[in-house]
C-alpha positions in Angstrom: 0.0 0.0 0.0 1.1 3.7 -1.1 0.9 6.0 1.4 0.4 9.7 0.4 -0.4 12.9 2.5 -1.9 15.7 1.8 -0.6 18.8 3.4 -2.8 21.8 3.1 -5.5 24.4 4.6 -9.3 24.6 4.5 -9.2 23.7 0.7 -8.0 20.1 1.9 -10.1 20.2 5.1 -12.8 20.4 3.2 -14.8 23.6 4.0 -18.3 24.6 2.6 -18.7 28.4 2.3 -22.4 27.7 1.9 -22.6 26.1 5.9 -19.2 27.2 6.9 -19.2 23.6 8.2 -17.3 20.5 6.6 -17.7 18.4 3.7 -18.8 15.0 4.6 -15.6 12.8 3.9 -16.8 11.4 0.6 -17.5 15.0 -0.8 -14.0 16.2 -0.3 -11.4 15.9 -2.5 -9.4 13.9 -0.6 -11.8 11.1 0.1 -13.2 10.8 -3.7 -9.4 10.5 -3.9 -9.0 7.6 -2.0 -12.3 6.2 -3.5 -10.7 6.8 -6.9 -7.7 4.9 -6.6 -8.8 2.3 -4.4 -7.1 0.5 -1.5 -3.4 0.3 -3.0 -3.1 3.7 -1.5 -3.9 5.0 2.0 -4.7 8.9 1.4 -3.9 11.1 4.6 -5.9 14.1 5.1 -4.1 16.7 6.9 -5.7 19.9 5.7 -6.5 22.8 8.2 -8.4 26.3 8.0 -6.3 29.5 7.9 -2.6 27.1 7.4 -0.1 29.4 5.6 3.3 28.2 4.5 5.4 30.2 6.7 3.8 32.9 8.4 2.3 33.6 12.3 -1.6 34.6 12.4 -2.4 36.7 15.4 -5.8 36.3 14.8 -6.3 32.6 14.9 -6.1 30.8 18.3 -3.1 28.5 18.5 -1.9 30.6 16.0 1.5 28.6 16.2 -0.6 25.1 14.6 -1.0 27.1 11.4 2.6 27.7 10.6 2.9 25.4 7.6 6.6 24.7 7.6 6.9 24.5 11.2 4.3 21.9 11.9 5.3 19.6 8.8 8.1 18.1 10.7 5.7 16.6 13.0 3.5 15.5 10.8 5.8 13.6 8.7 7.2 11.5 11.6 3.6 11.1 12.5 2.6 9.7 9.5 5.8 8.1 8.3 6.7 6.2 6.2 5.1 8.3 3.1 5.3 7.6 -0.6 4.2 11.1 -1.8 3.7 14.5 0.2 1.2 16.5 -1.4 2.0 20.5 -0.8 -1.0 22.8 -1.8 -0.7 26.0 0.3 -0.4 29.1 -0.1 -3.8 30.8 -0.8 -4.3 32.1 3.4 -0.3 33.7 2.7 -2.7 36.8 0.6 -4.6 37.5 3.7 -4.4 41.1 3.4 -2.9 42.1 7.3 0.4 39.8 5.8 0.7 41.8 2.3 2.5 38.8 0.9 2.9 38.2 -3.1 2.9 35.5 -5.3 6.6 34.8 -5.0 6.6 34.8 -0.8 4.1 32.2 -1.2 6.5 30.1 -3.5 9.1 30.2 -1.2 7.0 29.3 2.2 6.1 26.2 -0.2 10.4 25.5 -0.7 10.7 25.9 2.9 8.0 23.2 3.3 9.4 21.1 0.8 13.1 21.6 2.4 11.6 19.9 6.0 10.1 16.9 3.5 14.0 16.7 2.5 15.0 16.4 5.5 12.6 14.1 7.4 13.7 10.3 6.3 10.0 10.0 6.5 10.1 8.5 3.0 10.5 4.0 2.9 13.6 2.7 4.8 14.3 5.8 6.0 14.7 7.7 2.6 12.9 10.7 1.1 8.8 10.8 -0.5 8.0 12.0 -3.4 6.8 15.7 -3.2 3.8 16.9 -5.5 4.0 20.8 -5.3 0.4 22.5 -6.0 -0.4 25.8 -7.0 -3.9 26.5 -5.5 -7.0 27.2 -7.4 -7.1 31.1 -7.6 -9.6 32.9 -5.7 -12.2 35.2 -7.2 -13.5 38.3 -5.8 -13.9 37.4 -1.5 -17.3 38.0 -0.4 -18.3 38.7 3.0 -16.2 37.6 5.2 -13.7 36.7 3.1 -13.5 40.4 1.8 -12.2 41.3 5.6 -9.8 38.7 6.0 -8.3 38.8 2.4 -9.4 42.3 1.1 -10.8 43.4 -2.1 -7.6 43.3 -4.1 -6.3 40.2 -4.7 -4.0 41.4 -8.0 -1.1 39.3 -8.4 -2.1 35.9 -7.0 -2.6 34.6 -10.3 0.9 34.5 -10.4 1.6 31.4 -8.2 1.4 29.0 -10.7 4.7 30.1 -12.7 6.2 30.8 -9.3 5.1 27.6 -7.9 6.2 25.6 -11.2 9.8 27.7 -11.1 10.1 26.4 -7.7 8.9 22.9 -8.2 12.0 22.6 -10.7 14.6 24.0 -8.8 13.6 21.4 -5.9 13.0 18.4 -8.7 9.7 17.6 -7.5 6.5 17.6 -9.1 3.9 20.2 -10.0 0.4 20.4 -10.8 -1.3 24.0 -11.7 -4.7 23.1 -9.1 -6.1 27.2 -10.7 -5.6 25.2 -14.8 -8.4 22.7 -13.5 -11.1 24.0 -11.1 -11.8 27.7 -10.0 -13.4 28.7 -6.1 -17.0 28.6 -6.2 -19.0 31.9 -6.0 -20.4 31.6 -2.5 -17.1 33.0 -0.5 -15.2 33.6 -3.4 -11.9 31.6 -1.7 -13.5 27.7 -1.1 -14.7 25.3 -3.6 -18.1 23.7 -4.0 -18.6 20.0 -4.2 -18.7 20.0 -8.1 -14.4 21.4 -8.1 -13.9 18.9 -5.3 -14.6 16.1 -7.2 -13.0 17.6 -10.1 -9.7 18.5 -8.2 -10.0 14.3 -6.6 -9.9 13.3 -10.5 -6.9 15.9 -11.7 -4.9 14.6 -8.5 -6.2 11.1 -9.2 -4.2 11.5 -12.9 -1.0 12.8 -11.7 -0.8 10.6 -8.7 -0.8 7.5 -11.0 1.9 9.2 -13.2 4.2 9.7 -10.5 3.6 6.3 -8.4 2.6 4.2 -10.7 -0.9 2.5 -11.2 
C-alpha cells in the first residue's frame, strides 16, 4: 500500500462556504481520492483552515498550529513512512494584514518542501516523493472573506509560474490546481462539491503518473 499525504489548509479540510461547516468525507477531494484509486493507497488528510506556508496569524487561536513549515516536521514523523507528500498552500499567505505576493508564497512552499527533505519520512528511511500545487485562484472574496483577504487580490494569479519555477529548482512535481477548477462563488476563496470532485480526478491523474498505477 502507497501512502500519500496531503498537506494543506481549509481547501484540503474540506470547507463549505455555503454552511461554513465541513464536507462530509466522501464530498471532499481527498476522500473521492482515495475512492478513486482504491485500496493500494492510503490517502492522509491533513488539511486545516487558515494554514499558511510560513507565516504567524495573530488572529487565529493557537496561532502557532497554522505555521505550515513549522508543523510539517511533525506531521511527517507522524505519518511516516510516506510515498508522496502533497503541498497545496499558499492561498491564506494573501490574507491582506500579511501583504505577501505571489513569490513569498513560493518560497513558504520550498521551505516546506526543504523539512520533506530532510525528514527520512520516505520508505527505509529515505525521502517521499513531493507533489507541489499551486492552488485554485480565488475570485473576488465576499463577505467575510472580503475582511480577511481584502478586495484586491492582484497578483495571485501568479503562483502557478512561481510555484512551477520552484517545483523545478527542488526536482519535484507540479500540478497547476487554478488550470483545473476555479473557487466557487459563494465566498469567493473555497470550492463547491462540483471542483472537489473535479480537483479528486486531476490529482487522481497525476498521482498515478508519478507512483505508478
Amino acid at each position: 500500500m502507497k501512502h500519500i499525504l496531503c498537506y494543506g489548509d481549509s481547501l484540503t479540510w474540506g470547507y463549505d462556504a455555503e454552511t461554513s461547516a465541513r464536507f462530509p468525507y466522501d464530498k471532499r477531494w481527498t476522500g473521492i481520492l482515495q475512492k478513486e484509486l482504491g485500496h493500494a493507497y492510503r490517502i492522509i488528510e491533513e488539511g486545516l483552515n487558515g494554514r499558511t506556508t510560513v507565516f504567524n496569524d495573530a488572529f487565529t487561536p493557537n496561532q502557532a498550529y497554522g505555521v505550515g513549515a513549522d508543523v510539517l516536521p511533525m506531521i511527517l514523523s507522524s505519518h511516516a513512512p510516506l510515498d508522496l507528500v502533497i503541498i497545496m498552500l499558499g492561498t491564506n499567505d494573501f490574507q491582506a494584514h500579511r501583504h505577501a505576493d505571489a513569490k513569498t508564497a513560493a518560497r513558504g512552499c520550498g521551505s516546506c518542501i526543504n523539512q520533506v527533505f530532510g525528514s527520512n519520512a520516505g520508505r527505509d528511511n529515505g525521502m517521499p516523493k513531493v507533489l507541489l500545487v499551486a492552488p485554485p485562484v480565488p475570485e473576488k472574496p465576499v463577505g467575510f472573506m472580503e475582511v480577511a483577504f481584502g478586495d484586491d487580490l492582484s497578483g495571485i494569479e501568479k503562483m502557478a509560474h512561481y510555484y512551477e519555477v520552484t517545483a523545478e529548482f527542488y526536482g519535484v512535481g507540479f500540478m497547476n490546481a487554478a488550470k483545473e477548477v476555479k473557487t466557487n462563488g459563494v465566498d469567493g476563496i473555497h470550492l463547491n462539491e462540483k471542483d472537489n470532485a473535479l480537483l479528486a480526478q486531476c490529482f487522481a491523474e497525476k498521482i498515478r503518473v508519478m507512483l505508478g498505477s
